[in-house]
Structures are given as structure tokens and as C-alpha cells.
N, C-alpha and C positions, 0 to 999 in steps of 0.2 A: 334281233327283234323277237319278240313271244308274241303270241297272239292266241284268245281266249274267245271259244261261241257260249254265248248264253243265249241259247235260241228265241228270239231270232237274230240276237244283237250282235256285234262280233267288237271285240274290243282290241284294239293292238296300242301297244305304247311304241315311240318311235324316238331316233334321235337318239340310242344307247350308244356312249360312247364305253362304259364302264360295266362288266359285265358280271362283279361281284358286289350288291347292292351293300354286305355288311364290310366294305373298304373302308379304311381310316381315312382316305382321300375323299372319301363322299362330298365332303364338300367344298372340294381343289376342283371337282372331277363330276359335274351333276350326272345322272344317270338318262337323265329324258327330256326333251322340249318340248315332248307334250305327250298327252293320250288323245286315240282318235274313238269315235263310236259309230257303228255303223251299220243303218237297219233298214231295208230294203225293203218298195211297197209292192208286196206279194196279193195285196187284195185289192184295191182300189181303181188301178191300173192311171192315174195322173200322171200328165208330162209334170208334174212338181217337184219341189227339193223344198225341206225345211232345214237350216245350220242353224244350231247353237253354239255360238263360240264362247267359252269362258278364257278369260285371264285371271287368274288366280293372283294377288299382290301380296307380298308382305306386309304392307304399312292395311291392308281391309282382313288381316289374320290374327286372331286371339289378341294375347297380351302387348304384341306389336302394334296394335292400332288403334287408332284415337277420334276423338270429335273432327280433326283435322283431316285426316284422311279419307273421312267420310264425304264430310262437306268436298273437298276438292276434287272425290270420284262424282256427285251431283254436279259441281260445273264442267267435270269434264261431259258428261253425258249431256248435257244443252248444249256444251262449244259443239260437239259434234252436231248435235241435231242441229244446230244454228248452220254451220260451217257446210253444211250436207243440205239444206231446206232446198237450192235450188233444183238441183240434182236428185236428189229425191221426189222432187214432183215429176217430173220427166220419168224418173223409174215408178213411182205408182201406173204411170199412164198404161205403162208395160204390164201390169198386174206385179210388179216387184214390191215388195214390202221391205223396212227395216225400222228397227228398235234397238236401243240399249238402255238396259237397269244394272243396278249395281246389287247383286244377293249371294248371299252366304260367302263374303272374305273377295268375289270374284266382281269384274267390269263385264257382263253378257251384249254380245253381238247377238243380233236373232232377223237374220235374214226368211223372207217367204218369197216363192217365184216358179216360173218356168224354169225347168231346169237348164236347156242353152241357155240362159241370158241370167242365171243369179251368181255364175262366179264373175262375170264382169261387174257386177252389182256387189260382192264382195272384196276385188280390187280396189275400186271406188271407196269404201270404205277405210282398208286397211291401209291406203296409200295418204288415206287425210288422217288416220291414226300417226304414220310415219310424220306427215308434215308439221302438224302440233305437236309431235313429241323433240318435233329441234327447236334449240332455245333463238329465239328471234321471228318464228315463224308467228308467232298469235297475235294478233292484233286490238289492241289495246280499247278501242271504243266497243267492239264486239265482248270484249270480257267484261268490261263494266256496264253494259247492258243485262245480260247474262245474267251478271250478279246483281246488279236491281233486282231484276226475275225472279231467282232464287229468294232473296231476302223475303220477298213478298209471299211467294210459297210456303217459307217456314213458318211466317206469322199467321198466314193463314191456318196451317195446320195444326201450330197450339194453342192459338186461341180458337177458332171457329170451327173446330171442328166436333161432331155430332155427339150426343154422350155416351150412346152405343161405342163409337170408335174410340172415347177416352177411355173407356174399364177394359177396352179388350185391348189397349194399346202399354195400359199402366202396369198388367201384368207381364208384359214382355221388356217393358223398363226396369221391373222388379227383378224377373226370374232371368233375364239372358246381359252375358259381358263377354265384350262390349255393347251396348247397347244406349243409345243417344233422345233425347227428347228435341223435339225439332226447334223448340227455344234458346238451347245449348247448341245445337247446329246455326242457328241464326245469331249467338252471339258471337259465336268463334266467325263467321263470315262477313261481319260486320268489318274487322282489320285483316282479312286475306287483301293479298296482291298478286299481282302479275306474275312477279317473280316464284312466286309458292307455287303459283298454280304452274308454270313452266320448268321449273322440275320437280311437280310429281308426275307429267304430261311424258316428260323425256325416262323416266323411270319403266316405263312402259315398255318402249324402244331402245332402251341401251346397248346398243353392239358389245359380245364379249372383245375383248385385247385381243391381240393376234398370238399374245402366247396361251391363246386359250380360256385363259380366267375371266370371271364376269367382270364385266364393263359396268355393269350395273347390280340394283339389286337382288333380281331376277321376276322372270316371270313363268308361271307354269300353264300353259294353255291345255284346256280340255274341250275336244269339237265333238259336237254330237249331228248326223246325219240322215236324213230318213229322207223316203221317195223313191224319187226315179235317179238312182244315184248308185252306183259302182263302188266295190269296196276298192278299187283301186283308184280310182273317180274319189273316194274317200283321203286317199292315203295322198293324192297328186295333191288336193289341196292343202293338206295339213303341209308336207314338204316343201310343194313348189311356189304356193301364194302364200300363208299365210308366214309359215317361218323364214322364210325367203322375202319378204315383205316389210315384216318388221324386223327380225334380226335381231329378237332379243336374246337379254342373257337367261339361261336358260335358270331354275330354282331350285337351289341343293336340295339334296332329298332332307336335309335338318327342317328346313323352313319348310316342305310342302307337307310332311305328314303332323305339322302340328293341325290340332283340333282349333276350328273357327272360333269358334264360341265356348263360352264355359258357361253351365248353367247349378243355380241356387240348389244349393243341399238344403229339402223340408224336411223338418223332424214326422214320425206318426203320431196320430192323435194330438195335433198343435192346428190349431187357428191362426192364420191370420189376415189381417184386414186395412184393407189399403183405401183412405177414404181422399175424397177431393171435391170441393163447392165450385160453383159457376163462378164465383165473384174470383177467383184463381184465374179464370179463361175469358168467356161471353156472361157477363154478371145479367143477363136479358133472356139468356135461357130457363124457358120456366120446365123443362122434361127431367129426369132421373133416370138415372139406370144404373145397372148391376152387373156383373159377373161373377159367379160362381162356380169355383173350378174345386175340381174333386181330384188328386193327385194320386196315382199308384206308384208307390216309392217302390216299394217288396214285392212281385207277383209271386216269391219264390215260396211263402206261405201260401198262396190259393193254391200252386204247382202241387205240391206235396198232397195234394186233398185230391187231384186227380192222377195225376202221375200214372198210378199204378194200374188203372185200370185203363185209359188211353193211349201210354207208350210213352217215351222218354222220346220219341221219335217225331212226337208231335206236338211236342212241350218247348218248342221255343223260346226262352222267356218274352224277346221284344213281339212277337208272333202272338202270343197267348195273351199277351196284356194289350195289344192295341185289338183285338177277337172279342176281347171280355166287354173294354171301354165301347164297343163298335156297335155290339149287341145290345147294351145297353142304351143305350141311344136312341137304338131302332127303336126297341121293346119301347120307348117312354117315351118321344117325340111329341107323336099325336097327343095323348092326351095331355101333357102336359100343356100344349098351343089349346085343346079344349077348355082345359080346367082354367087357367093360368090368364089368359087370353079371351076367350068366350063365354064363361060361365063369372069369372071374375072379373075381364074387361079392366087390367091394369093397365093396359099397354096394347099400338099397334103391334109393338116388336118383342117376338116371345120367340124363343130359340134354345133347342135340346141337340148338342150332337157331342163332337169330342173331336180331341185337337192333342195337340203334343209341342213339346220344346226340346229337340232334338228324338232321345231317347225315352224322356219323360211324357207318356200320355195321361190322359185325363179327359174326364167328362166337365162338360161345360153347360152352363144353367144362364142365359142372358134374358134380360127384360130393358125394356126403356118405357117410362110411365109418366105421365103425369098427374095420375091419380096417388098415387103414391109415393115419399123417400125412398132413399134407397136400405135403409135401415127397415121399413116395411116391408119391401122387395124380398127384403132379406129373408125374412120370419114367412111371406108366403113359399118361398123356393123349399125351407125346411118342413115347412105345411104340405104343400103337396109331393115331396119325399116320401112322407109317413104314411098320409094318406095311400099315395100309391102302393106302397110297399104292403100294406093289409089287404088291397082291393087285388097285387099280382104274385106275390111270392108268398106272404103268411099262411102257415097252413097248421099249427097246432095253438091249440088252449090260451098257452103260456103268449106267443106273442100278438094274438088278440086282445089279453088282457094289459096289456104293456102301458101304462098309466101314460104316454105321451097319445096314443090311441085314442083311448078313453077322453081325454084333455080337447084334443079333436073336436068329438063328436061334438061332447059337449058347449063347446065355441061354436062350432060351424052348425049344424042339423043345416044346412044347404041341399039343395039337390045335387047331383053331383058328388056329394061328399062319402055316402055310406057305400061302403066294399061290401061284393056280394058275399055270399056264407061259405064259397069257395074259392080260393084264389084264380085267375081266370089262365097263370100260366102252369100250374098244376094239372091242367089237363092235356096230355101225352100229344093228344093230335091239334092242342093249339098252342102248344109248347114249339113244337117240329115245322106248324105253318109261320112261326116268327123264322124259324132256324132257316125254311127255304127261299123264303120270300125274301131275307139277309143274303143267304149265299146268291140267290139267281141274280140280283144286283150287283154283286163282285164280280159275278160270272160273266156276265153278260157283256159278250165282243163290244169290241167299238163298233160305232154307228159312225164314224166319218171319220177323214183324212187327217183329220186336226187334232181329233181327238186321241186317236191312234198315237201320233205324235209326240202329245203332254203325258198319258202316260208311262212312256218309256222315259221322258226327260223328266218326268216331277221323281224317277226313283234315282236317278244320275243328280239331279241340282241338291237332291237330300243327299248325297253319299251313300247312301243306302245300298242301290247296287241291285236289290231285292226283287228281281225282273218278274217272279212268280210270288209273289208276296200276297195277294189277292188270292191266290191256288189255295195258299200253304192255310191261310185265314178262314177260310171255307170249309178245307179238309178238318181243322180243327174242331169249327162250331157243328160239326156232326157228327162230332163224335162225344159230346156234352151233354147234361138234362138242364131239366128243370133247378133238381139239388142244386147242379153245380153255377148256376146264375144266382140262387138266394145264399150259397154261403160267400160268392164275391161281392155281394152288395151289402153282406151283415158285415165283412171283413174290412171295405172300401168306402162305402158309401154311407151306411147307415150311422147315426149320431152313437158316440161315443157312450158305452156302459159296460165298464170294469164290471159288474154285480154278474149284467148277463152275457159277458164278452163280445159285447157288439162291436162294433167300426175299431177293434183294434189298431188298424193299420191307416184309419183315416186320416187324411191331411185336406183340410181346405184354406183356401186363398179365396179371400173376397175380395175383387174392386169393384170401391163404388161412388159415383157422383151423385151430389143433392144438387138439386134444382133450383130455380129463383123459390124464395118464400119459406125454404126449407131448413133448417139448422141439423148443423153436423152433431150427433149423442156422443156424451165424455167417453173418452178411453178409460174406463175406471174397471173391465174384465181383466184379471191377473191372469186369466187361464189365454189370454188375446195379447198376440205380436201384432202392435197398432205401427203400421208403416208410416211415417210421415216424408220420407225422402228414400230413394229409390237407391241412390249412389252406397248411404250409410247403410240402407237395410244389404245389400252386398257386400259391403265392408267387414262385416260382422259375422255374415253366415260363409260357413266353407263352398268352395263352389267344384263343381265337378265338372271334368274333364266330358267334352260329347263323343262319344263313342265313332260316331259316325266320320270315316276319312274320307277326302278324296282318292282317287286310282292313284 
């Protein structure tokens, strides 16, 4: 066994049978049946226990997995909750909790409870996991109910749902593989049977042979632990219920450290724009909206710009680029819900922060309107860009005169619209009140038991791992100025000019929906990757490996 503290987490992998991890047998011979995590509540003081239990599968992992597998980990997660409703009402009574999703390649168990009473409430589970995973045990009217259910969920979810959710959903159809449109999950569900869903069910639970080898495809389990809970109280359950329970085969280490997901190689300096009508979904919907993501492909050009005077120490690159994306954010939020929102009044729904696709972060720009297309949407997010960028970072001659500026004024003379005669984050001590009022929100402890919780598992469910990652983000942006936020926004954000070497490194993705009454504008930009299908725009472009593994 090894075992690893990242304070306060302790992490041990269990179940080594093979104690040289680069053996040609690696996968005669897996190395682990699981990892355990384990994080003790030192503050709180709650009789509780929270379990996260992942099973990791092959057929929900990169290039091994398909529409089909998806759809059949969703009926498996209803059979359960179907198969469990009685039983689980009796354990609510108790204050027990349980839930299963299916995210990132893995099926999550997510038990909550008094800690006596949630490993009985974890038996209970993993013992109806065992009985559906034998062939003959499911029951036939209960599956075809299920799957009614299901059916009706997907339809809902591609047709009716909101336009906010289509642009923010179209770009993760676009930029991550595998990745499914829940119309393509409702047609593959349409001809599933019984039998499909009964052995992907038993795939789960495959007993290795008795001479050892897998029975099945395998399965990697990763449990995460917090509460009133024992690192050895940790280790009893990973060994004595839960692998003891199911008995699966365990997941060569070939299959567990392949990357979940692959995500879209953007070029810099390239557009593109992904559009879609109502008459496609709810042709009755008369709202619009947008997404606008701003992509840092290279942070390793902004790096070199501070490097040397910050430390190579504190230049992380994924570190430095989600600090830079985070800051940015902050710095622009407000005002842009002011200008965008209240002064403009497009939309209830106006929204500044930033997000990521594995490794890849970025700033996000969302609107839903029914004042305007989303091709308007479009040209005001670029508007108050420019604007802002004069009103918080411009600070000489040259780019006050910048003929898109000017262009500006001249359109707009609005209130609201003219930047004062000095940039407002130019000054040292309201530069440093963005800088503290950013960190003391990183900084700042949990406020509850729960919350405590999700922070330690959202760095576990990403792979990430990054237990101080918040610390390291912090440390960074105080050691940064003003400079160093106007040359990432002239580098990343700001619109493209070879003349005065602006947004060299820029990369935007637009999705966007028109509303009833609205018409989509011709693809007729040669400098615009106009997306029409999601599937092809991936076919076409190289895709990258996500960096991020499971333990």
C-alpha cells in the first residue's frame, strides 16, 4: 500500500497486487481496485459522513465510448432510483440522503447521513447495484417505464429547453469528445432493450475468474470521505463493503489512465460561430441569446512578460491562466450587468465570469434578449469590450485614438458610454482593492459543512487533485499590476490588429440562437469558421488530449 497527506486529505490506493506499476503484465495483473480519499471534520464537529463513490467504466471513457453508453448509464441511474424509491423514503426519514449522476467517464454514488446509519444505507445500495448487475434479475415493466421517462426527458431537453442553456450547451457539443446532444441520446433510446441494458448493468459487477484475470471489463472505483469518519472507518469501507459487495473486476492501469475526454484544438486569432434558430427546437420561442467565450490557447506568451520579475515559482501555467481569466471577470462583471443590462436593457440575463473545458479556460460573455438577435448581442458584447477597455486599462495617446474608440463615441454619445480621462484601474490603490477583494473571496474558509465538502470533491471529480489551488491563485494575483492585466487583455481579449499588435493570441467561439421573428445573417465572413454541425466541426479540427487524470 502507499499512502499520500495533502493536508487535510489523505489519499491511499488499495488492492495492490503488482508492485511494479511499468510491468509488461500491467494488464494480466491490474494494480488497484480502487483509491480511497479521506478528510476528516476538524471544524464543524457533525455526527455526519458525506461518500462520494465513483466507478470509473470503460464504455463512459474517451474514445471507447459512445451515445450508447451514455444513454444506458441514464437508465441505469432511474433503475436504481426506481428500484431504491421504497427504501429510500424510510432512509430520508432517518435524515439519510442518496443520489446518482453519471460525470466525467464515471456512475457517482453520493450518499449524506448520520454517520451510524449511512454505511447501512450504503449496503442497501451497493447490494441492489449487485442484484441488477445479474442477468435475469431486472424486471421488465419497470425498464419500459423507465424508458418512457427517459424518452420524455430528452425530448424535453432538446426541444424546450431555455436559450441561455442552448449556447452554453452548443459550445460543449462543439469543443468536448465524446460529447452527445440529448436528441442523439433519445434516438439511440428509442431501439435499447432489455438485454443491452442487462449487460452494461452486469459489466459493473463482473467477478474476476478464479485464476485471477478479469471476468469483466473492469471497473476502477474512487471513494471520497469527509465528516465524522475514520481514515480507517475509510479504508473498512472501500475493502469490506464496497469491493467485497460488488466484486468487481478490477481496471488495468491501460484503460484507467486514458484521458476522459478530448477537447477541440482553436487556432489564434480565428473566429468562430456557431448559430441555431428556434424553428430547429420550440419555433414559439420569441428570446435570443448568445455566448461569447474568449479562449487562452498560449498563456506561455503572457508568462515570458512577467516571469522574471514574479519567479518561475509562481508561474504555473494552468495557475496563471485560470488567475488572469478569474481577475478578469471580477474587474468586469458589474459593469458590464450595468451597461449591458441596465443602461441598455437587452436582456433579464446578462452574465460575466469564466469557465473552462478541461485545461482550457476562458472568459464568457452570456445575454438572452428579446430585444435584440443574437447577431446584435453579438456587436454589443464587442461594444462594451472596447468601451470598457478605454474607461479601465487605456492609459496613453495612441490607444485613445484607436479609430474603433472614436467609432464608439461617435454611434453611442449615451450616458454611460464616455471613459474618464484616466483609466480607473491605473490607479495603484484601486488596482490592489480589485486584487484584495478577488483574493479574500478565494480565501475565505468555508461557511458550512457542505460546502467544505464540494470543495475538496469539485478538485477530485476534475482530476485536478489541486487541494490548494485557491492559495497558489491568490499568491499569484499579488504579485501582478495593473501593466500586467492590460497586456493579457491587449494579448487575449482585445480584437485583433496585426498594425498595433493587438489580441494576437485571440481565439473566440460564438454560440448563438435567434428567436421567433428573427433571421439567421449569411455565412459570407472568409476570416469566420461558420459551425453548422458539431459532429463535422470535430472531425475536421485536431483534438487534444485533457491533461487532467484520474489517481
Amino acid at each position: 500500500k502507499s499512502s499520500k497527506a495533502i493536508n487535510p486529505v489523505v489519499v491511499e490506493q488499495v488492492g495492490h497486487t503488482n508492485p511494479n506499476p511499468n510491468d509488461s503484465d500491467d494488464d494480466k495483473n491490474p494494480t488497484t481496485s480502487g483509491v480511497m480519499w479521506h478528510m476528516p471534520d476538524y471544524k464543524w464537529g457533525q455526527p455526519k459522513t458525506c461518500i462520494n463513490l465513483r466507478l470509473w467504466c470503460p464504455s463512459l471513457i474517451g474514445n471507447s465510448s459512445s451515445a450508447q453508453s451514455f444513454v444506458l448509464a441514464d437508465i441505469y441511474n432511474s433503475m436504481m432510483d426506481e428500484l431504491l424509491n421504497e427504501q429510500l423514503y424510510y432512509a430520508s426519514c432517518a435524515m439519510l440522503r442518496f443520489n446518482i449522476t453519471v460525470e466525467r467517464g464515471a456512475i457517482t454514488l453520493k450518499l449524506r447521513g448520520y454517520s451510524h446509519k449511512i454505511q447501512l444505507l450504503l449496503t442497501l445500495v451497493l447490494a441492489e447495484m449487485k442484484k441488477i448487475g445479474t442477468p435475469g434479475n431486472c424486471d421488465e415493466g419497470i425498464f419500459h417505464r423507465v424508458k418512457e421517462h427517459q424518452l420524455k426527458n430528452y425530448k424535453n431537453l432538446g426541444i424546450f429547453a431555455t436559450p441561455t442553456t442552448l449556447v452554453v450547451r452548443c459550445i460543449s457539443e462543439c469543443m468536448l469528445e465524446p460529447m452527445f446532444t440529448p436528441m442523439e441520446k433519445y434516438r439511440i433510446l428509442q431501439s435499447l432493450t432489455l438485454a443491452q441494458f442487462e449487460h452494461f448493468a452486469s459489466s459493473l459487477v463482473a467477478e474476476p475468474l478464479e485464476d485471477g484475470s478479469g471476468g469483466g471489463v473492469g471497473v476502477h472505483a474512487e471513494c471520497f470521505c469527509f465528516g465524522n469518519i475514520t481514515e480507517a472507518e475509510t479504508k473498512d469501507l472501500l475493502h469490506n463493503s464496497i469491493a467485497s459487495t460488488l466484486k468487481f473486476t478490477p481496471l488495468p492501469l491501460s484503460e484507467r489512465f486514458k484521458p476522459v475526454v478530448r477537447i477541440v484544438s482553436l487556432a489564434d486569432k480565428k473566429q468562430y460561430i456557431a448559430r441555431r434558430h428556434c424553428k430547429q427546437f420550440d419555433p414559439e420561442q420569441r428570446n435570443s441569446a448568445i455566448e461569447n467565450s474568449y479562449f487562452v490557447n498560449d498563456i506561455n506568451a503572457f508568462v515570458q512578460t512577467v516571469q522574471e520579475r514574479i519567479g518561475m515559482d509562481h508561474c504555473e501555467p494552468l495557475i496563471v491562466t485560470e488567475a488572469m481569466v478569474t481577475l478578469l471577470s471580477h474587474v468586469m462583471h458589474e459593469d458590464a450587468f450595468n451597461q449591458l443590462r441596465t443602461i441598455e436593457q437587452l436582456g433579464y440575463i446578462v452574465y460575466v465570469g469564466q469557465s473552462n473545458f478541461e485545461h482550457k479556460f476562458y472568459l464568457r460573455v452570456i445575454i438572452q434578449s428579446s430585444v435584440l438577435d443574437a447577431a446584435g448581442l453579438d456587436g454589443r458584447i464587442e461594444s462594451f469590450l472596447r468601451t470598457w477597455y478605454k474607461s479601465f486599462l487605456c492609459d496613453d495617446d495612441e490607444d485613445y485614438s484607436d479609430i474603433e474608440i472614436k467609432k464608439e463615441e461617435g454611434e453611442e454619445g449615451e450616458e454611460g458610454e464616455e471613459g474618464p480621462s484616466v483609466p480607473k484601474l491605473a490607479d495603484p490603490d484601486v488596482f490592489q482593492t480589485y486584487i484584495e477583494s478577488l483574493c479574500d473571496q478565494l480565501l475565505e474558509p468555508p461557511v458550512s459543512f457542505s460546502e467544505e465538502f464540494h470543495y475538496a470533491y469539485n478538485e477530485i471529480s476534475s482530476c485536478r487533485y489541486t487541494f490548494d489551488r485557491k492559495e497558489k491563485i491568490a499568491a499569484f494575483l499579488r504579485k501582478i499590476n495593473f501593466d500586467d492585466l492590460k497586456t493579457f487583455f491587449n494579448l487575449y481579449i482585445r480584437a485583433t490588429n496585426d498594425t498595433k499588435q493587438n489580441g494576437q493570441y485571440r481565439c473566440k467561439f460564438s454560440s448563438q440562437f435567434f428567436g421567433k421573428g428573427t433571421e439567421m445573417p449569411a455565412n459570407d465572413d472568409p476570416n469566420v469558421t461558420y459551425i453548422s454541425s458539431a459532429s463535422e466541426f470535430k472531425s475536421d479540427h485536431h483534438l487534444e488530449k485533457a491533461i487532467f487524470l484520474r489517481k
